[in-house]
C-alpha positions in Angstrom: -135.6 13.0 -161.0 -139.1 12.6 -158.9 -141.0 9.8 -158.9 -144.8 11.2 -158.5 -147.0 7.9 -157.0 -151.0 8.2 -157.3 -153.0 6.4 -155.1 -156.6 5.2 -153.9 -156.7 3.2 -150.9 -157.7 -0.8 -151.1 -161.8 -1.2 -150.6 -161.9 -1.5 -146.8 -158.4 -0.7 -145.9 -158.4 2.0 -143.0 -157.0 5.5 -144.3 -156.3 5.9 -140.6 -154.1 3.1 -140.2 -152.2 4.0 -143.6 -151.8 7.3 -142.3 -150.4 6.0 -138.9 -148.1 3.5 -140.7 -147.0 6.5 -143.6 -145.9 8.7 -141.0 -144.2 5.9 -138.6 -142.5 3.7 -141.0 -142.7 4.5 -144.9 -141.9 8.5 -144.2 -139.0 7.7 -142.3 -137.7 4.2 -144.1 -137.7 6.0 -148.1 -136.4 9.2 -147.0 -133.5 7.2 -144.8 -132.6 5.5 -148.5 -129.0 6.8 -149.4 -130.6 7.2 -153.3 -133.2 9.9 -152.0 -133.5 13.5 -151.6 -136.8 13.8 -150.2 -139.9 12.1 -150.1 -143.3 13.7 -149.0 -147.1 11.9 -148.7 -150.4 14.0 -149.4 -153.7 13.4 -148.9 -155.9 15.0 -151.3 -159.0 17.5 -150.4 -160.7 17.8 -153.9 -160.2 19.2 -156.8 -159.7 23.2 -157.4 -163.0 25.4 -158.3 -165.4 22.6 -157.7 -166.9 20.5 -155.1 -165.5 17.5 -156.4 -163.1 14.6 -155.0 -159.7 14.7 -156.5 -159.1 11.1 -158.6 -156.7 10.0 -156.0 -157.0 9.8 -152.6 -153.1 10.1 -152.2 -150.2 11.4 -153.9 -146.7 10.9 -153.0 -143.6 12.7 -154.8 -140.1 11.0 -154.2 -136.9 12.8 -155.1 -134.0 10.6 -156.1 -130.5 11.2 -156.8 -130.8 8.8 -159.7 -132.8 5.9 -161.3 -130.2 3.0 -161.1 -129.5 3.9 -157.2 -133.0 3.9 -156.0 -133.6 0.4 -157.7 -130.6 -0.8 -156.1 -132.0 0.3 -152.9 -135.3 -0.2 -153.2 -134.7 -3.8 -154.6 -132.9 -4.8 -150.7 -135.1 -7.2 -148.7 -135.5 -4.3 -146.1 -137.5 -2.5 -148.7 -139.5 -5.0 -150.1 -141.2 -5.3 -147.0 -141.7 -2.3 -146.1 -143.3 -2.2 -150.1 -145.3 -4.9 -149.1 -147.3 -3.8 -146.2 -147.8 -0.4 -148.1 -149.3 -3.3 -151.3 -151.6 -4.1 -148.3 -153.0 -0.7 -148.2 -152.9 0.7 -152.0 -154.6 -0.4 -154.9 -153.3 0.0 -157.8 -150.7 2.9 -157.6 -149.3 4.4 -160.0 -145.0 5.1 -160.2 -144.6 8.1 -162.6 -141.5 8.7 -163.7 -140.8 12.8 -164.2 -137.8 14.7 -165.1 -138.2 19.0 -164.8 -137.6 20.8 -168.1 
C-alpha cells in the first residue's frame, strides 16, 4: 500500500528550513519505522506542458507493509512528535490512501 501526502507549505514557514528538517529528521525517522518500505519527499517544479505551478508545493509517497502496522507505529509518542514539528510546517496536507491495481 502507499500513502501519497500533498502539501503546501504554512504562509511564512521557511521551505528552506522544511527541507533541512525533511532530510535530517522526517527522511530518516519514517523510513527507520519497522511498518515501511520506503518513503521519498519531492518538491514540485510545475506542471507538464505549461508554465504553471503544480497545486502542491510537496508531495511525499510512503510505502507500508500494511495499514494496521503503520498506525501502530506512527501512533508511538516518538512519532507524534516528530508529526508535530512537520504540523508546524504543512498546512493542510493531505494522506491519500492508494492501493496498485
Amino acid at each position: 500500500m502507499r500513502i501519497i501526502v500533498l502539501f503546501n507549505m504554512k504562509p511564512g514557514a521557511d521551505a528552506g528550513a522544511y527541507e533541512q528538517w525533511a532530510k535530517t529528521t522526517d527522511i530518516p525517522g519514517v523510513r527507520a519505522l519497522p511498518s515501511v518500505e520506503d518513503f521519498r519527499v519531492y518538491r514540485t517544479i510545475g506542471l507538464f506542458g505549461t508554465g504553471d505551478a503544480a497545486p502542491y508545493q510537496y508531495v511525499e509517497t510512503i510505502d507500508i507493509r500494511g495499514l494496521d502496522p503503520f498506525v501502530a507505529d506512527v501512533t508511538s509518542d516518538a512519532v507524534q512528535r516528530v508529526a508535530a514539528e512537520f504540523q508546524a510546517f504543512a498546512e493542510n496536507p493531505h494522506f491519500i490512501l492508494t492501493e496498485e491495481l
